[in-house]
Every structure is written in C-alpha cells, then in structure tokens.
C-alpha positions in Angstrom: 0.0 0.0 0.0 1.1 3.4 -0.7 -0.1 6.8 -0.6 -2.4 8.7 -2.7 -2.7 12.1 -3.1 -4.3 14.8 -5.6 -3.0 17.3 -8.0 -1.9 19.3 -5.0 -0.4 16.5 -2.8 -3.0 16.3 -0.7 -3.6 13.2 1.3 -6.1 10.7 -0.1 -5.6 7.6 1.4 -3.6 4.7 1.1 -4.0 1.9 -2.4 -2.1 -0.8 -3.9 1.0 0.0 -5.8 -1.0 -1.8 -9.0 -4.3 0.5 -9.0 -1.2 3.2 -9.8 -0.7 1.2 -13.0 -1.1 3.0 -16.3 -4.0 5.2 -14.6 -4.9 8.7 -13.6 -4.1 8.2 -9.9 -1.3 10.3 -8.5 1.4 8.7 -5.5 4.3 10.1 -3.6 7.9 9.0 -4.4 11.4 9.9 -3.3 14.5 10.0 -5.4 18.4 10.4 -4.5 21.2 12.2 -6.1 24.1 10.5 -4.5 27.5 12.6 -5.3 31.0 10.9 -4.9 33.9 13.9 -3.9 35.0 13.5 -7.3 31.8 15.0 -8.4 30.3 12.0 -9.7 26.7 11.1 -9.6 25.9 7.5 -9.2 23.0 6.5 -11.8 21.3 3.0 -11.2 19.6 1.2 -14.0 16.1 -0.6 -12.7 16.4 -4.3 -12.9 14.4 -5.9 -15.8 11.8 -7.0 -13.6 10.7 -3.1 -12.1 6.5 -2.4 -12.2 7.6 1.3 -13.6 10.3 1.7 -16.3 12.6 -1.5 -16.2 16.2 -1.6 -17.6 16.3 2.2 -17.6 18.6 4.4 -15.9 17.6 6.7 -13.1 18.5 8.2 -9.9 20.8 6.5 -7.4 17.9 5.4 -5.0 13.6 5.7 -6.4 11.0 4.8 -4.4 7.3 4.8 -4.2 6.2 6.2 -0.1 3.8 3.9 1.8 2.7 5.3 5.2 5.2 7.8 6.2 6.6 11.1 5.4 9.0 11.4 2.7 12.2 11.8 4.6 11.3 8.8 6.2 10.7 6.9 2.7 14.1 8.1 1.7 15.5 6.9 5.0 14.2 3.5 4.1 15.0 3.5 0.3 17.9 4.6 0.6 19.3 1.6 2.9 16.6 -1.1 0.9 18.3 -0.2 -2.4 21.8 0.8 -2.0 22.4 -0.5 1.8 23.7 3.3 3.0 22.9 5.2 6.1 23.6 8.7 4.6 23.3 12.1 6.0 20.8 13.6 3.0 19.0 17.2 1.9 15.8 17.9 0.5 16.8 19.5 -3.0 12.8 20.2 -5.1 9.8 18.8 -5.0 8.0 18.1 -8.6 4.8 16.6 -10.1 5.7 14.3 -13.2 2.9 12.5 -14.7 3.3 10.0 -17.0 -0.2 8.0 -18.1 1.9 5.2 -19.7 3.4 4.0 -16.5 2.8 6.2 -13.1 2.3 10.1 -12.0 3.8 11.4 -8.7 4.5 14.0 -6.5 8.4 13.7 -6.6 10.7 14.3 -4.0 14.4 14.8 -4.8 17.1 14.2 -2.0 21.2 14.8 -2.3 23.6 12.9 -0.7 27.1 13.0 -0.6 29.8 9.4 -0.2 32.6 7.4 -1.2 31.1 4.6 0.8 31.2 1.5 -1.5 27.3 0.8 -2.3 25.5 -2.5 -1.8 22.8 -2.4 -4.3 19.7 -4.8 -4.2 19.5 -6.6 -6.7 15.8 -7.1 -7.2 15.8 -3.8 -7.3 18.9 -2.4 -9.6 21.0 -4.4 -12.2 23.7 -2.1 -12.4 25.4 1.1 -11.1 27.4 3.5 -12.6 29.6 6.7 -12.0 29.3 10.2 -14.4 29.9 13.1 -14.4 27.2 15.3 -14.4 28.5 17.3 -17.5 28.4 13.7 -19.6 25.0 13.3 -18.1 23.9 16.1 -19.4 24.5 15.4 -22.6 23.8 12.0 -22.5 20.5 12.9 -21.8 20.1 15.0 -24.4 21.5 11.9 -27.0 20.2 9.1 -25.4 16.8 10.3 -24.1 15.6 6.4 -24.0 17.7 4.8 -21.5 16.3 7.3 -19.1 13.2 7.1 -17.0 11.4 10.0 -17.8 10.8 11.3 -14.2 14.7 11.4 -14.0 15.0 13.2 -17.0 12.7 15.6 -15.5 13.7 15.5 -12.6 17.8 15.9 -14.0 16.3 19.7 -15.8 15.3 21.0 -12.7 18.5 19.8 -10.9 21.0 21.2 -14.1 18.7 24.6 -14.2 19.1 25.2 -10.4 22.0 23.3 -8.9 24.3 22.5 -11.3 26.0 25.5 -11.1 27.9 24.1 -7.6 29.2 21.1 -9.3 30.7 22.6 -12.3 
C-alpha cells in the first residue's frame, strides 16, 4: 500500500502500488542524487523486472512512499536499495505525470559518499559513476535509456543546482 494524493499533494488515502498502473491516480515518491567527492553522480539502471520503467537508468535510490513522510521513505530506500545510512538534503519537489506508467508527486534528496554501495539486486542491475557534465549530454542523446521522471527530474537539478558542481 502506498499513498495517494491529488493534483496538489493532498492526502487521499492509502492503495495498492497496481491501481497506480497505467491510470490517472497520483502517488508520492522519493529519489536520491548521491554525489561521490570527485563529483560524480551514481546513476542506477532498474532491474528488468521493475513495475515502472525496467532496464532504464535513473537516480541513485527511487522509491514509491507507503505510510510515512517522505524523509522517512528516503530513510528507508535509501538503505533497501543501496544499503547506506547517509546524512541527505531535500533539494525540489516536482509533479511528473506519466499515463503510460505512473504520475507522482516527486521528491528529490542529495547525498554525498565514497562509501562502496551494496545495491539490491531485485531492485537495480547495475550502477554506474558520471559526471554530471556527460549526463547532461547524454540525456540529451540518449533520451531512452532514461526514466522520464529522471529526465525531468535531472532539468530542474542542471537549471538550479548545477551550477555548484561545475
């Protein structure tokens, strides 16, 4: 069960993850931008067998909020998916809606480590290390082997933040 929510983010209730599916209904999820100190973001590509955009890249840590706040979902992700225990900062807040797979209220965290990550592998097949300036324009190349909530998500971050990683 997760949480629904309207246009605004207002509290609905709780549903299953499925009735989310492909549908008009709007959850709550949390994402983390996980730095390294050579300025490197760690991307993670969604095992093959993900509800919501398999075998695409996306942030270091995604998750869907069940009954909690979302600092406490990205407490939890964040040691489900990549077995840290990081300090982290609430960076934006967006709405991406996607009728094709799932629309959410989004929630983007940063991190920042050099501790070796532990991923789960139910939930990520791979991990990788860029820069942020080759993310950039991979994104722009290579639009499909992104999630589009990241891509989304990565605009807001390169309009607002990028500046302090250049």
């Amino acid at each position: 069960m997760i949480i629904q929510v309207d246009e605004e983010d207002n509290l609905i209730g709780l549903r299953a993850i499925k009735d989310f599916d492909k549908s008009d209904l709007i959850h709550r999820s949390v994402h983390l931008i996980l730095m390294n100190s050579k300025g490197e973001m760690m991307l993670q590509k969604r095992a093959k067998g993900k509800r919501w955009y398999p075998g695409l890249y996306s942030y270091s840590v995604s998750g869907t909020v069940e009954d909690e706040a979302y600092f406490e979902a990205m407490d939890r992700e964040m040691k489900e998916e990549i077995g840290l225990d990081l300090m982290f900062c609430r960076l934006f807040k967006y709405l991406h809606t996607d009728k094709k797979a799932d629309n959410a209220w989004r929630v983007v965290y940063l991190a920042q480590s050099d501790e070796k990550v532990k991923p789960d592998k139910k939930e990520i097949d791979e991990v990788k290390w860029v820069k942020l300036k080759d993310l950039k324009k991979d994104l722009k190349n290579n639009p499909d082997a992104y999630t589009k909530p990241f891509a989304a998500g990565m605009n807001i971050f390169f309009k607002e933040y990028w500046k302090n990683y250049k």
